[in-house]
Structures are given as C-alpha cells and as structure tokens.
Z-matrix of the N, CA and C atoms (Angstrom, degrees):
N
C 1 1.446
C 2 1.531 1 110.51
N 3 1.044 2 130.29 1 -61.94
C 4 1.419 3 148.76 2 137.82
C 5 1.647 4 109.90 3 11.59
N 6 1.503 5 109.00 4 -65.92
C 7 1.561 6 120.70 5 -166.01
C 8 1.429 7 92.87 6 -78.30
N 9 1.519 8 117.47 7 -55.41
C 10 1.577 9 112.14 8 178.46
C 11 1.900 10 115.17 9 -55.20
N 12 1.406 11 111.31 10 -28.08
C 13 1.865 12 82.09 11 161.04
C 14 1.227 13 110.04 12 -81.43
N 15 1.111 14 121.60 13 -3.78
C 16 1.919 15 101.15 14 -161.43
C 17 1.629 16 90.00 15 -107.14
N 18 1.202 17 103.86 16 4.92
C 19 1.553 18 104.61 17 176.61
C 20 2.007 19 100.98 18 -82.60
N 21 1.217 20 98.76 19 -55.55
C 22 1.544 21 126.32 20 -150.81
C 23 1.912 22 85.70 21 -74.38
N 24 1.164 23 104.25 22 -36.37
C 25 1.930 24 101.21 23 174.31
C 26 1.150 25 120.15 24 -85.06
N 27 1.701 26 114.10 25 -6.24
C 28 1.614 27 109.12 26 169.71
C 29 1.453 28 98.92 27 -89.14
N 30 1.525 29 128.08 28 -29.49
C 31 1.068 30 141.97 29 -169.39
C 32 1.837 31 111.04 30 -51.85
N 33 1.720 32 103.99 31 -58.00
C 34 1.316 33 136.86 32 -170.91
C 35 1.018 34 89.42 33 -62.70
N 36 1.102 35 134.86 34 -64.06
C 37 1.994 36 137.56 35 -154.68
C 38 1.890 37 109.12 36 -79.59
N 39 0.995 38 89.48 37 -23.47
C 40 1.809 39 92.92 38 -179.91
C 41 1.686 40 104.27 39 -91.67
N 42 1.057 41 103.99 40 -26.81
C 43 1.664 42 120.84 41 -178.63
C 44 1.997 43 101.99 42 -62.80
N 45 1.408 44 76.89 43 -60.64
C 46 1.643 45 94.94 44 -169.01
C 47 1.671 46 121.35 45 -64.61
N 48 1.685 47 105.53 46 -18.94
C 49 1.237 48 110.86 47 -176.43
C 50 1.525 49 104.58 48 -95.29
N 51 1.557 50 109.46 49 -8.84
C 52 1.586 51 100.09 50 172.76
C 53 1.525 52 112.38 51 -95.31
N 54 1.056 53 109.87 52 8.02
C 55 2.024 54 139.32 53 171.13
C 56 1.484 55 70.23 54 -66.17
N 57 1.818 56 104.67 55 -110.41
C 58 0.795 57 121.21 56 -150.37
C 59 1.479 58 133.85 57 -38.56
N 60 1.329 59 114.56 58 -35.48
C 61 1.500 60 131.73 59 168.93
C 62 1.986 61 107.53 60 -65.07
N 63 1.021 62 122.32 61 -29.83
C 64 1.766 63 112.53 62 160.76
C 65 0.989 64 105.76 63 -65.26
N 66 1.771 65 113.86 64 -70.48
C 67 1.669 66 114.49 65 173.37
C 68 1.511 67 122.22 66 -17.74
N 69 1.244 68 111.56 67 -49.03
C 70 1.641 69 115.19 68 -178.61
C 71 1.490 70 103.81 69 -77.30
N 72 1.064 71 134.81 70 -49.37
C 73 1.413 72 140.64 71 174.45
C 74 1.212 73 122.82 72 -34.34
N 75 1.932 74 109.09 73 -50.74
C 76 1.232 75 113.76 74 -164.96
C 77 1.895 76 94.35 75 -85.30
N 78 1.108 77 116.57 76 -10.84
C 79 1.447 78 107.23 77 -158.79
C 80 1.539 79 99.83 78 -99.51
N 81 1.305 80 120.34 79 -14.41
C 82 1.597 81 122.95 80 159.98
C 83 1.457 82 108.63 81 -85.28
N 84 1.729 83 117.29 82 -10.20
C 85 1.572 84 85.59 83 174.50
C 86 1.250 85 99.69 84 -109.66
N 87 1.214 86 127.75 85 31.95
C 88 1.903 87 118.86 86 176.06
C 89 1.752 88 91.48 87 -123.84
N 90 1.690 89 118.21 88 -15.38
C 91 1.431 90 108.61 89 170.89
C 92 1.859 91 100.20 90 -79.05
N 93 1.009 92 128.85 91 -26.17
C 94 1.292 93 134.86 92 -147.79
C 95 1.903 94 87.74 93 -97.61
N 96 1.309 95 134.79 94 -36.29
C 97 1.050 96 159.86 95 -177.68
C 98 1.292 97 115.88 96 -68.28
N 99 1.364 98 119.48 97 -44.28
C 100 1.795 99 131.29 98 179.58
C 101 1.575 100 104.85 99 -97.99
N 102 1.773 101 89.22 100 117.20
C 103 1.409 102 110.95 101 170.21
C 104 1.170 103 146.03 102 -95.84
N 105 1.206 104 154.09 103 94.73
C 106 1.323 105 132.15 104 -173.25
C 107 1.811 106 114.34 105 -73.63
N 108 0.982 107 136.63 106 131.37
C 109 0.945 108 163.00 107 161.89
C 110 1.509 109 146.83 108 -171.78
N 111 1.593 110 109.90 109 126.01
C 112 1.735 111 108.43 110 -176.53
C 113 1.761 112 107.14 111 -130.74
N 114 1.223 113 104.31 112 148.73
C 115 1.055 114 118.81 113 151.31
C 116 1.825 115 155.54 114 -96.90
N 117 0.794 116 145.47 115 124.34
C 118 1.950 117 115.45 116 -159.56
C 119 1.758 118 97.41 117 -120.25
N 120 1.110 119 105.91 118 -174.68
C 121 1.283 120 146.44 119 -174.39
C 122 1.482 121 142.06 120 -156.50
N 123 1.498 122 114.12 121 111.93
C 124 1.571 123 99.28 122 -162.39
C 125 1.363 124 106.73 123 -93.33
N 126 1.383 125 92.77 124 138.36
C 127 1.576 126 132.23 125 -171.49
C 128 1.254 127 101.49 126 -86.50
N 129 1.477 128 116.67 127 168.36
C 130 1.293 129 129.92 128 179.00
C 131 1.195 130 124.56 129 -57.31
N 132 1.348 131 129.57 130 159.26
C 133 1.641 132 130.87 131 177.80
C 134 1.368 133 107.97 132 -102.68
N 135 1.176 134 123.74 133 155.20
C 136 1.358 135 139.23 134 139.79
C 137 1.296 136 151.75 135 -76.30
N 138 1.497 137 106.00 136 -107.65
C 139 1.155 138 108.74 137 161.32
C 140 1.736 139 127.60 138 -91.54
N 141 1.236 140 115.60 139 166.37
C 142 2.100 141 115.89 140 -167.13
C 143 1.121 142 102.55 141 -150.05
N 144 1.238 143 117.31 142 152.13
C 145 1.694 144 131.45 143 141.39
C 146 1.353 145 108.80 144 -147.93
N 147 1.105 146 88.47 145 167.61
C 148 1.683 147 102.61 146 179.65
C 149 1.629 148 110.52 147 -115.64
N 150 1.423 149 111.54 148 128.05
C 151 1.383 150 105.05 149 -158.28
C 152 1.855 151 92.94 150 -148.03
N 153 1.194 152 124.07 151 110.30
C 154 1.033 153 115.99 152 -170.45
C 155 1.416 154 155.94 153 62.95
N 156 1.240 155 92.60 154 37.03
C 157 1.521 156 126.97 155 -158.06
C 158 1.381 157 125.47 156 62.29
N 159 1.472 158 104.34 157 18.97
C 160 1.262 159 123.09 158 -173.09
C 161 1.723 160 103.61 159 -116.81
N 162 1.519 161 95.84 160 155.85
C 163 2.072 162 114.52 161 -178.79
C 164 1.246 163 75.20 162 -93.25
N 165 1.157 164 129.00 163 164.46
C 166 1.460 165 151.75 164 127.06
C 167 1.530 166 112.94 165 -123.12
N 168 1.390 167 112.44 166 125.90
C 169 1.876 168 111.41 167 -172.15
C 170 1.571 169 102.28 168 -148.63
N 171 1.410 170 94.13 169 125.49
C 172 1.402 171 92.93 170 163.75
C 173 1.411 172 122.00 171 -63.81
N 174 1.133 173 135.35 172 164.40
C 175 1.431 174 141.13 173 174.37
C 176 1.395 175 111.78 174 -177.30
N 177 1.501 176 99.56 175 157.17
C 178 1.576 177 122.83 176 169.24
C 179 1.209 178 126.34 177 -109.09
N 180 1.901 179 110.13 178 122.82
C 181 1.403 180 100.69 179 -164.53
C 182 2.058 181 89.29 180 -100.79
N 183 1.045 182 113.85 181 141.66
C 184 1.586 183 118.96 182 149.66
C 185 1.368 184 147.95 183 -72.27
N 186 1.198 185 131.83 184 94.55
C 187 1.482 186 148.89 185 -142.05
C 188 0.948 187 121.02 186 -99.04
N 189 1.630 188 141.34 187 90.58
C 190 1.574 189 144.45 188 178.14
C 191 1.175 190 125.76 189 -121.42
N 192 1.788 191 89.70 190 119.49
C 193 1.775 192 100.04 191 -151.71
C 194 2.643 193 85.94 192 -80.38
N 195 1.155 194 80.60 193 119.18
C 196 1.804 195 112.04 194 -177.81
C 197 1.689 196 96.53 195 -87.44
N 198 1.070 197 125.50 196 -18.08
C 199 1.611 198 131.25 197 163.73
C 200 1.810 199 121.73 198 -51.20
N 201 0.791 200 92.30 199 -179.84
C 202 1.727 201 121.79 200 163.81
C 203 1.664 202 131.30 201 -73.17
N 204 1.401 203 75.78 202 -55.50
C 205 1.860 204 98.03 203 -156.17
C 206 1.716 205 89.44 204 -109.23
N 207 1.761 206 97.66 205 168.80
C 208 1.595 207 114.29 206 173.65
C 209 2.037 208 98.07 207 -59.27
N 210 0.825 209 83.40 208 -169.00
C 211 1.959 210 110.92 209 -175.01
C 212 1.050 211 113.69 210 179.64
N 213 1.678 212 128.02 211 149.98
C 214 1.091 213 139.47 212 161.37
C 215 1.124 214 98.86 213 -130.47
N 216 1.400 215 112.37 214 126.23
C 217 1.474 216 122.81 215 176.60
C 218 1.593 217 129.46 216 -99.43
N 219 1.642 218 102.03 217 87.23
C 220 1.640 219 112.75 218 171.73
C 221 1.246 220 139.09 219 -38.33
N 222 1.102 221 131.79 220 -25.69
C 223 1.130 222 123.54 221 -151.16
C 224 1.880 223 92.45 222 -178.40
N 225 1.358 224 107.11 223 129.62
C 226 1.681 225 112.57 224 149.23
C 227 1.409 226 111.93 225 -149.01
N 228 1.483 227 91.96 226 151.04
C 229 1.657 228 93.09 227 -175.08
C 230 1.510 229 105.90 228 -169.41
N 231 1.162 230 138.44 229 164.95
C 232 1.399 231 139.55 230 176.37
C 233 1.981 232 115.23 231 -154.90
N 234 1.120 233 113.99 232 133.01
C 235 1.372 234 132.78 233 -178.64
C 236 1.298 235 121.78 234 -111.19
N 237 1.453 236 133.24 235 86.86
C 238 1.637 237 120.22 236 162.70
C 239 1.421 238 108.96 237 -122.22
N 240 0.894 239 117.15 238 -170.31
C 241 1.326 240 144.75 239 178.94
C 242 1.792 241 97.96 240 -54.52
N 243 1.491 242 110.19 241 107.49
C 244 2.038 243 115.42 242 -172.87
C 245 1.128 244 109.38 243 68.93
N 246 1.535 245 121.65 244 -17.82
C 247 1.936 246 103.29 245 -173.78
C 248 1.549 247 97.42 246 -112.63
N 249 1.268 248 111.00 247 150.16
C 250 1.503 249 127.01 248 146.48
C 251 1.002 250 114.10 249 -139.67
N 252 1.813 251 116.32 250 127.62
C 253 1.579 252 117.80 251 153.22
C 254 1.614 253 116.16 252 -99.38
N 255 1.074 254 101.33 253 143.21
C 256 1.729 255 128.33 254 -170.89
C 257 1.794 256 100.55 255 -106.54
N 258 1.248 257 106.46 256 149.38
C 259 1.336 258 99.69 257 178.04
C 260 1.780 259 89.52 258 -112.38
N 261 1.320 260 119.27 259 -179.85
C 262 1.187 261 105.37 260 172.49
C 263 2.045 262 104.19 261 -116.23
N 264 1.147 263 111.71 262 27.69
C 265 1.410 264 101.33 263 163.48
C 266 1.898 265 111.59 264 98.41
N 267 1.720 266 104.67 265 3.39
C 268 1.526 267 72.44 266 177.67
C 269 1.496 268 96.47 267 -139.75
N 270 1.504 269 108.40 268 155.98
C 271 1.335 270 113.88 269 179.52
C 272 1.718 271 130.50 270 -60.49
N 273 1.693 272 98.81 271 167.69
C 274 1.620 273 87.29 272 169.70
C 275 1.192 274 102.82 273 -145.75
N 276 1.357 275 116.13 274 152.72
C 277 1.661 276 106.21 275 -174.71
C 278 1.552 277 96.02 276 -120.33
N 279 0.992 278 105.67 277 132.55
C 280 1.640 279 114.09 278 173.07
C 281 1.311 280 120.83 279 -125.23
N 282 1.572 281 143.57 280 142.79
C 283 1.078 282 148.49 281 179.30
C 284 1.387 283 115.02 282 -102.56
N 285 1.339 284 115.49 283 169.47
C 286 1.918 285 106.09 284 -160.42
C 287 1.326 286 88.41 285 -65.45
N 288 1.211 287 106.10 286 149.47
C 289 1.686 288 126.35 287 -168.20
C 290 1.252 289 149.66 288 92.83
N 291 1.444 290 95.20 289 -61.42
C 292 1.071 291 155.48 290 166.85
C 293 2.091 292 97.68 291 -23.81
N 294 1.498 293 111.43 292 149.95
C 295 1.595 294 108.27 293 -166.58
C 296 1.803 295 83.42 294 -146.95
N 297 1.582 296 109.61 295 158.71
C 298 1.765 297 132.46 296 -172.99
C 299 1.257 298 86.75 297 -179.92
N 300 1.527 299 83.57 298 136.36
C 301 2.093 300 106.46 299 141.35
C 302 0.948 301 117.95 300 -92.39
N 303 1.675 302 78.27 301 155.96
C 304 1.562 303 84.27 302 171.88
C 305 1.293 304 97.01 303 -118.30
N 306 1.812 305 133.57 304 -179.50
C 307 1.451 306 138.90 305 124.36
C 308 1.354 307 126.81 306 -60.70
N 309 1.125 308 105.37 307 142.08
C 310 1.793 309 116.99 308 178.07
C 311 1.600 310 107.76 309 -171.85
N 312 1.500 311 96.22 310 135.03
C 313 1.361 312 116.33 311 171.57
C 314 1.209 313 100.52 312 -105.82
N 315 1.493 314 94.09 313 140.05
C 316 1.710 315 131.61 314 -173.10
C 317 1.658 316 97.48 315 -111.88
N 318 1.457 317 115.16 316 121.32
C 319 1.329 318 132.27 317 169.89
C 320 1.181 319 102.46 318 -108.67
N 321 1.485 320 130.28 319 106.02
C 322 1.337 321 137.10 320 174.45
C 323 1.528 322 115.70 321 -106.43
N 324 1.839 323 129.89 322 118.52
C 325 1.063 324 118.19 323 -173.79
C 326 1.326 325 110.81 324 -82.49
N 327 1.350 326 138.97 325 145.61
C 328 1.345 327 113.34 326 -151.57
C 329 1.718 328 105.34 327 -120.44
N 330 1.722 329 107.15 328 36.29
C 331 1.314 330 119.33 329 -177.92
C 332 1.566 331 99.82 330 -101.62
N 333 1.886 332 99.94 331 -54.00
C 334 1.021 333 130.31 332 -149.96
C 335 2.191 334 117.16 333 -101.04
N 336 1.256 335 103.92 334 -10.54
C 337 1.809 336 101.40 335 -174.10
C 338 1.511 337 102.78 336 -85.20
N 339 1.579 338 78.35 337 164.22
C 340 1.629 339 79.03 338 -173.20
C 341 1.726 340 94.27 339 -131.87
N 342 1.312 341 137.06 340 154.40
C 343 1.395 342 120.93 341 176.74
C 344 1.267 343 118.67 342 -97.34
N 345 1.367 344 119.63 343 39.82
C 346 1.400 345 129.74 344 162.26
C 347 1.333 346 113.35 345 -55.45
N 348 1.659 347 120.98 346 162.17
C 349 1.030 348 132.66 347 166.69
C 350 2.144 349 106.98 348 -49.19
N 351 1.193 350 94.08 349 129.58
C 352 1.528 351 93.64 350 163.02
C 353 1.556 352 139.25 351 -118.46
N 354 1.216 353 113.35 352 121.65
C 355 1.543 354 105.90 353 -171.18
C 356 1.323 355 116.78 354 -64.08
N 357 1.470 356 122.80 355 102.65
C 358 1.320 357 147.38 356 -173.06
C 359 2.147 358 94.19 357 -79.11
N 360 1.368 359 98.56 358 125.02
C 361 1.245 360 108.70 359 176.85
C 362 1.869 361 106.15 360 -84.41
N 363 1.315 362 131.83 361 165.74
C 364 1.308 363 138.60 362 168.20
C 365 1.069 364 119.84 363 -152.19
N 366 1.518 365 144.90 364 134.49
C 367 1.533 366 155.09 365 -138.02
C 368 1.669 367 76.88 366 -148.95
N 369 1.472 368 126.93 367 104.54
C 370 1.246 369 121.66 368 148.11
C 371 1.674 370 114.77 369 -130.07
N 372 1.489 371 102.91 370 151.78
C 373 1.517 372 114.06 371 179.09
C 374 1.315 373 105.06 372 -90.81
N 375 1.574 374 121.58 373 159.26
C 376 1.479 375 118.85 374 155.35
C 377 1.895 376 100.48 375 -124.91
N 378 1.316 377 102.76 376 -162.76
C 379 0.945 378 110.53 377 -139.71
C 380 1.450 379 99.20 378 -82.99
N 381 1.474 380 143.56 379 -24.83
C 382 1.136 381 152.13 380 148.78
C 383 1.509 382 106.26 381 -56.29
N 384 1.117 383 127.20 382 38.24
C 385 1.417 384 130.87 383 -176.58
C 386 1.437 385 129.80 384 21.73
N 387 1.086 386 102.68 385 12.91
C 388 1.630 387 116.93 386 165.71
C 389 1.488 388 116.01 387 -68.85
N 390 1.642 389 105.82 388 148.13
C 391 1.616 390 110.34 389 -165.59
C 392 1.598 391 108.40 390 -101.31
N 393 1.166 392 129.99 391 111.71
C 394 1.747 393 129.23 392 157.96
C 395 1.693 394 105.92 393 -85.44
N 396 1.984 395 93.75 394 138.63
C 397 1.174 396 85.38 395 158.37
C 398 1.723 397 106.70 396 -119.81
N 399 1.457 398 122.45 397 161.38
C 400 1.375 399 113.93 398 -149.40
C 401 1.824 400 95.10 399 -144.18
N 402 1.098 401 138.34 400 116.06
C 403 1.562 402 134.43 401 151.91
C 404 1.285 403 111.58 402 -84.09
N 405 1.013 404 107.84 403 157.55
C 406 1.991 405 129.73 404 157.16
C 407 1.288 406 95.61 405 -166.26
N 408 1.498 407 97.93 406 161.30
C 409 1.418 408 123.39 407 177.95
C 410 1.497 409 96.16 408 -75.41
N 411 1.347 410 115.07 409 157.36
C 412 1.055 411 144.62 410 155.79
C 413 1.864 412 135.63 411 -120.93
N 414 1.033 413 109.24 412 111.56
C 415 1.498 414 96.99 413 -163.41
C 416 1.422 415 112.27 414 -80.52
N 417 1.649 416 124.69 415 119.79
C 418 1.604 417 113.18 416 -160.18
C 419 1.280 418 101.56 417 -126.14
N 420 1.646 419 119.41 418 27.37
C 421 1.798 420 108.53 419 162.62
C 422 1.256 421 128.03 420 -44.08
N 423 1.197 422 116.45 421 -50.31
C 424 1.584 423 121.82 422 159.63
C 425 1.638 424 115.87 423 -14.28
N 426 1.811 425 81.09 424 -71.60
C 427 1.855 426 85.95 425 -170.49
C 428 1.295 427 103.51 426 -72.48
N 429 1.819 428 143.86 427 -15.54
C 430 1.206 429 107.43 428 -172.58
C 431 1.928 430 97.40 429 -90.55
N 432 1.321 431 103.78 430 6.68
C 433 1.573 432 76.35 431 168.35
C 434 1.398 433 104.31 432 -75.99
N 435 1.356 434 103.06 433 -57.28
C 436 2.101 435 82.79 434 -170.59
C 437 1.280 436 118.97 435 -41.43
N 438 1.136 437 119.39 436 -24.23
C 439 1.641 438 124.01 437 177.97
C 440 1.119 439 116.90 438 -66.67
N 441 1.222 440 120.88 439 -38.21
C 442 1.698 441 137.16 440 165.17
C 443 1.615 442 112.55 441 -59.74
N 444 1.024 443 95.26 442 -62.19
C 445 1.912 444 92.54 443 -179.30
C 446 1.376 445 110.44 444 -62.58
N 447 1.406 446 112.59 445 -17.54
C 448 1.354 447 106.88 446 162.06
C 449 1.652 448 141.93 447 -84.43
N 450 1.699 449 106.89 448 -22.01
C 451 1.067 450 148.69 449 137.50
C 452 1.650 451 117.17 450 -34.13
N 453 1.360 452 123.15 451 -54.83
C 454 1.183 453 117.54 452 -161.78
C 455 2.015 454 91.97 453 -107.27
N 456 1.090 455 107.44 454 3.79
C 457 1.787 456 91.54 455 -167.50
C 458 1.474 457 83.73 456 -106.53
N 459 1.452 458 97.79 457 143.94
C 460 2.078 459 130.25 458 -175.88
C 461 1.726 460 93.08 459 -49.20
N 462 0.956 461 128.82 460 116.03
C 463 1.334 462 143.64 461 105.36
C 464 1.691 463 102.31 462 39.51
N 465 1.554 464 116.41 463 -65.49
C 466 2.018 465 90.96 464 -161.84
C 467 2.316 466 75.43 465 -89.03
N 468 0.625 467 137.04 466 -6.88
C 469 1.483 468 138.53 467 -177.30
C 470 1.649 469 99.21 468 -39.89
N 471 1.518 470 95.59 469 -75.68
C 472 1.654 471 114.24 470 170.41
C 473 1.381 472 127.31 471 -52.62
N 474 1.431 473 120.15 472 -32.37
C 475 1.211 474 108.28 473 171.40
C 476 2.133 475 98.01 474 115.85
C-alpha cells in the first residue's frame, strides 16, 4: 500500500510539472506573440489661421494599430524644428487592424518647416494596462501645404 502512494505521488508531481511546464510555454508564446505596433496617416485639414508667423490647422491624423493586441491610444504629438502636432485630448481604441481618427492641431512656423516625413510620437495602453511609447514617421506634405497657403496668404485674409 505504501509503494502504491509513493507511487501515485511520484506519479501526481511529474504529471503536474508537465502542467506546469506547457503552462509556462504557452504563456511565453502568446507574451512573445502580442505586439504593440501602429502606424498613421495624415488626414485632411480643416480649419487655419495664421497667427504669428505661424499656420495653425486643424487636421486629422489616421491611426492603425499594425500590432496584435487591442490599444488605446493616449496621447499623439510630434516636435521638430517649425512643426508641432498637438493631440486634442481624447482617446482611441483600436483592435489589431483595425483604423480611427484622431484630432490634431498642426502649428507650423512658417519661416522654419520643412515637409519632411515627421516622427509622430504615441502613448498607447494595452490591455494589461501597461503603457508603450511608439514613433513612426508620418508623411505630412499634405498638411504642410495647408500650412503654406496659409503661410503665404496676407494677414487680414486669415483673420
């Protein structure tokens, strides 16, 4: 009787450690598996003025989470030399694939931008509420034309 538990507890524990050893397996290949990544696209403009030798334009950037996993996207914004993008404060949740706008104002200095690609910053959450932060270029010729026609038109024009 004796040998049959110590049989049935070597049994249980060798059993249980090949539990546990998939368990670990599968959970490094679905951590190894979930991606964060997005890409954008600039969207159309709206409204502009020119206010200090500066464009100011509303616009919409386009957001595609290029990942795995859900995202909510906190925060976008970008800083170079004449450009700033501003986000205007509200989230987006996207699923793998999956595409949203957002709003963002474009502050263009209109001595100093250039319409190069710009590295667009991103603050996104996933679903374990952990924070990524993520760049890509963004290509914003589009927007510096509106920035330009806003740039080159007289002063009472704009308002």
């Amino acid at each position: 009787m004796a040998l049959y538990l110590v049989g049935t507890f070597a049994f249980g524990v060798a059993l249980g450690g090949v539990g546990v050893a998939k368990f670990q397996e599968r959970r490094t290949q679905q951590a190894q598996a979930a991606t964060v990544a997005v890409d954008a696209i600039a969207g159309p403009t709206s409204e502009g003025t020119r206010r200090d030798g500066n464009a100011e334009v509303d616009a919409k950037l386009t957001v595609v989470n290029a990942g795995s996993i859900p995202v909510v996207v906190r925060f976008v914004g970008a800083r170079e030399t004449g450009v700033l993008v501003r986000d205007t404060g509200q989230s987006l949740l996207l699923l793998p694939g999956s595409t949203g706008g957002t709003d963002v104002r474009l502050i263009v200095d209109c001595r100093l931008a250039s319409p190069d690609p710009l590295p667009m910053r991103f603050s996104v959450q996933t679903p374990d509420q952990g924070a990524t932060e993520l760049t890509t270029p963004v290509e914003i010729s589009a927007w510096h034309e509106r920035a330009d026609a806003f740039c080159n038109a007289s002063p009472a024009a704009t308002g």
